[in-house]
C-alpha positions as CSV (number, residue, x, y, z in Angstrom):
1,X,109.8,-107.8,82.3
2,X,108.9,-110.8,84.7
3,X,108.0,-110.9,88.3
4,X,110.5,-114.2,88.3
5,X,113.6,-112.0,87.8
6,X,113.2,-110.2,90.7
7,X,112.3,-106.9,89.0
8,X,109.6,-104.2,91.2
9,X,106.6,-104.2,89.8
10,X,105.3,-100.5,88.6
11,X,102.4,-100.8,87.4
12,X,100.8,-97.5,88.2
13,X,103.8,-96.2,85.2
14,X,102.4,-98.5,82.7
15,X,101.0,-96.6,80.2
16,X,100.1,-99.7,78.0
17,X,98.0,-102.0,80.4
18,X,97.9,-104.6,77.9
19,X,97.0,-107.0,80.6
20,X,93.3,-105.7,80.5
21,X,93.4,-107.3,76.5
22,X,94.7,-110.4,78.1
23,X,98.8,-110.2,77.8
24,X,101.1,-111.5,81.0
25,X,103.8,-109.2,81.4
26,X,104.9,-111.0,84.4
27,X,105.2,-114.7,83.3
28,X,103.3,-115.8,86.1
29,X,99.6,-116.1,85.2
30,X,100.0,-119.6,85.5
31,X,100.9,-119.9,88.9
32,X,99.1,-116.8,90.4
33,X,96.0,-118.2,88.4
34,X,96.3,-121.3,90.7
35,X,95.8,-119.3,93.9
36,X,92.1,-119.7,92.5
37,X,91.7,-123.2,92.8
38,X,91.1,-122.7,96.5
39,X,87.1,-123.5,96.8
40,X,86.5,-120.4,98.9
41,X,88.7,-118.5,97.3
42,X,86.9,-119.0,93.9
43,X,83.2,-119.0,95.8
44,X,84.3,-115.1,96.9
45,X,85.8,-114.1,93.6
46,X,82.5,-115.2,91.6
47,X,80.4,-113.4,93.6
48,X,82.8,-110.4,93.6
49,X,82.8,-110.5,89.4
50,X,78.7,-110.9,89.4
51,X,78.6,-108.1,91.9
52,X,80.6,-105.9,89.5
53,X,79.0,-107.5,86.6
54,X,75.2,-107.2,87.6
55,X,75.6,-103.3,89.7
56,X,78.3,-102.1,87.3
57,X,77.5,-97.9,87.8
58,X,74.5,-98.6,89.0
59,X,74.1,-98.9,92.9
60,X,76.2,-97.2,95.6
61,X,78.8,-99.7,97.8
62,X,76.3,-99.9,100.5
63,X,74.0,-101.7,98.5
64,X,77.1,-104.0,96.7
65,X,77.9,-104.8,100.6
66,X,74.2,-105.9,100.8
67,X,74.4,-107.8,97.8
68,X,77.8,-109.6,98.3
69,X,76.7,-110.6,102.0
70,X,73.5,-112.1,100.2
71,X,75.0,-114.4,97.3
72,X,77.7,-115.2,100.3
73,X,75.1,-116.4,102.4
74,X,76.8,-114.6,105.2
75,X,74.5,-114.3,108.2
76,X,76.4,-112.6,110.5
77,X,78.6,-108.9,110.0
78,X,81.0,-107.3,112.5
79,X,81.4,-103.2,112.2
80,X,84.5,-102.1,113.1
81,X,83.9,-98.7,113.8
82,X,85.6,-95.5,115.4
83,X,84.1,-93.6,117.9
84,X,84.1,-89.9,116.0
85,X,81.5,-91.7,113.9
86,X,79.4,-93.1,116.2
87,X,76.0,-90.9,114.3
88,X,77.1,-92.2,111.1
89,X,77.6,-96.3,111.8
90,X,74.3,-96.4,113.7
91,X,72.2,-95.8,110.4
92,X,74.8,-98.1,108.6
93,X,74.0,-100.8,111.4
94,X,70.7,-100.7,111.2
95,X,70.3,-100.7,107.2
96,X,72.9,-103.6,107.3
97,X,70.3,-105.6,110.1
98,X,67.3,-105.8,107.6
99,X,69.6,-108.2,106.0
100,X,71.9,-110.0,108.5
101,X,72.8,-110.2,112.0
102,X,74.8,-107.4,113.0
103,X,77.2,-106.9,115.6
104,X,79.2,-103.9,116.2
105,X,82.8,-102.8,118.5
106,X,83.4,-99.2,119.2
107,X,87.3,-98.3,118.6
108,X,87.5,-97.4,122.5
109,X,86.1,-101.3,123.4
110,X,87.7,-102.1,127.0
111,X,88.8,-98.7,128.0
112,X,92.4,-98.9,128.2
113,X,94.7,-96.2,129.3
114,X,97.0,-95.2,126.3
115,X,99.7,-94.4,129.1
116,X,99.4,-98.5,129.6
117,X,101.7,-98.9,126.3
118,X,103.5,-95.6,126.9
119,X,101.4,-94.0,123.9
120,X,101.7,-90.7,123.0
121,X,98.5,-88.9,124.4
122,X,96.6,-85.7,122.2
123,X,95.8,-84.2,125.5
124,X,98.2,-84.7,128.2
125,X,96.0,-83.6,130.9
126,X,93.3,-86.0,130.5
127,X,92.7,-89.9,130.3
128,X,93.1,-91.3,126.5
129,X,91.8,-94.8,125.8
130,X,93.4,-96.4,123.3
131,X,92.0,-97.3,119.7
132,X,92.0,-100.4,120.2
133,X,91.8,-102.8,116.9
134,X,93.3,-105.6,117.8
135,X,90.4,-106.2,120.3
136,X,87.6,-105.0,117.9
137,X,88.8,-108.2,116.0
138,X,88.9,-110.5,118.6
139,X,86.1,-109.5,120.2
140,X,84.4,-110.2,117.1
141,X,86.2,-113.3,116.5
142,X,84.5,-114.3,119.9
143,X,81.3,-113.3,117.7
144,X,82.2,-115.6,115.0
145,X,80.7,-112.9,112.2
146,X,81.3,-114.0,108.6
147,X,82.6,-110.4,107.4
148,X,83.8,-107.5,109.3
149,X,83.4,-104.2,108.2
150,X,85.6,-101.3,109.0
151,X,83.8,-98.3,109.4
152,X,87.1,-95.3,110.0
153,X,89.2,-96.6,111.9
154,X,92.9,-94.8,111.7
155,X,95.8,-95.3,109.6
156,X,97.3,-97.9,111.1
157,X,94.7,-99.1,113.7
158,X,92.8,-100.7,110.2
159,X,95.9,-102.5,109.4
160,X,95.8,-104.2,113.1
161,X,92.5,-104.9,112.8
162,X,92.8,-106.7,109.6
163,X,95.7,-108.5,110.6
164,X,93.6,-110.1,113.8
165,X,90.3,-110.6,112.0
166,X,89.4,-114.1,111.5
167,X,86.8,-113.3,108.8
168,X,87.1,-111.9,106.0
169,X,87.6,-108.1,106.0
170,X,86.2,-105.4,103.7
171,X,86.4,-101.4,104.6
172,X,83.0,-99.1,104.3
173,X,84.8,-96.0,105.0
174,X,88.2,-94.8,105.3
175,X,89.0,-92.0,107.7
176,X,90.5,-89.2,106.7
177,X,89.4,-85.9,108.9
178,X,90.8,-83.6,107.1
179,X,88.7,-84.6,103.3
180,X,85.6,-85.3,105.2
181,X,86.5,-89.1,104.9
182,X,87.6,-88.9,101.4
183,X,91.0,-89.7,101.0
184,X,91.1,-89.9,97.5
185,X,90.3,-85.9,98.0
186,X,94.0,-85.0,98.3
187,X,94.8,-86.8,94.7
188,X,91.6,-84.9,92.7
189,X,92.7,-81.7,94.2
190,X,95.9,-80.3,92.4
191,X,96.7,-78.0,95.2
192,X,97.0,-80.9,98.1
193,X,98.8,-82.7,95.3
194,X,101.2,-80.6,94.9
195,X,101.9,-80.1,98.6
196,X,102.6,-84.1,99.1
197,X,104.8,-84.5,96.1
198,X,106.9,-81.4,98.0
199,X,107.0,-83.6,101.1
């Protein structure tokens, strides 16, 4: 099979994964491989492999944050964080600023009315901000951080956000309020994934 002909890539169905021993199923290591001669590009995928390398099953993400933000000489961090877990990011915030300067944007930043956009409201009978992602990024943008973090933002609302970061954007947590914030939850247990394969 090669990527050049067109044909959709499944490699989830591969029960072989002979590209771990070094095989290119694809034909295209050549050119993919190239996408790595951009200086920054191979700067953050270094550190990434001596992260992996040096804390391999030994140190939570928290502290591989730490480290990356370290051996990237990054000074300054956005969080990107939702409301709901307002307790939660101000411990993460103030581990995170022993180490760099950090700068953090609630989901709600600017107060807009959700009946602005014609969004559709959980509670009619109230005001609903909207989440608003695209100006947790710019705000931070206007910060000029050197990695955001997003800290459970919603489905969708992290896609924005990432889409209007300028820097370079990695995700601490992933919401999920159903599996406590563990969306890989509904894939361990059998009975949720047997209710989404019936969907």
């Amino acid at each position: 099979m090669s990527v050049k002909d067109n044909l959709l890539l499944d490699c989830a169905n591969c029960d072989d994964r002979i590209c771990r021993d070094g095989a290119d199923c694809t034909g295209t290591a050549e050119e993919i491989g190239r996408l790595y001669d951009e200086p920054s590009v191979r700067r953050m995928q270094a550190v990434a492999t001596s992260i992996e390398a040096n804390f391999y099953f030994k140190v939570p993400r928290l502290r591989e944050l730490i480290e990356f933000g370290k051996e990237m000489n990054y000074k300054k961090v956005g969080v990107a964080f939702c409301i709901g877990l307002a307790e939660e990011v101000k411990v993460f915030c103030d581990i995170l600023s022993n180490h760099f300067e950090v700068t953090s944007v609630v989901c709600k930043v600017c107060g807009i009315d959700k009946r602005n956009y014609d969004l559709v409201q959980i509670d009619n009978s109230r005001f609903e901000a909207i989440c608003n992602p695209a100006g947790q990024a710019e705000l931070l943008n206007r910060q000029a951080t050197d990695l955001n973090v997003i800290f459970g933002l919603c489905m969708g609302h992290d896609i924005i956000f990432s889409q209007f970061s300028r820097a370079p954007v990695t995700t601490f947590v992933v919401k999920d309020r159903v599996l406590a914030h563990n969306p890989i939850g509904a894939l361990n247990s059998q009975y949720y994934r047997k209710e989404l394969l019936r969907l």
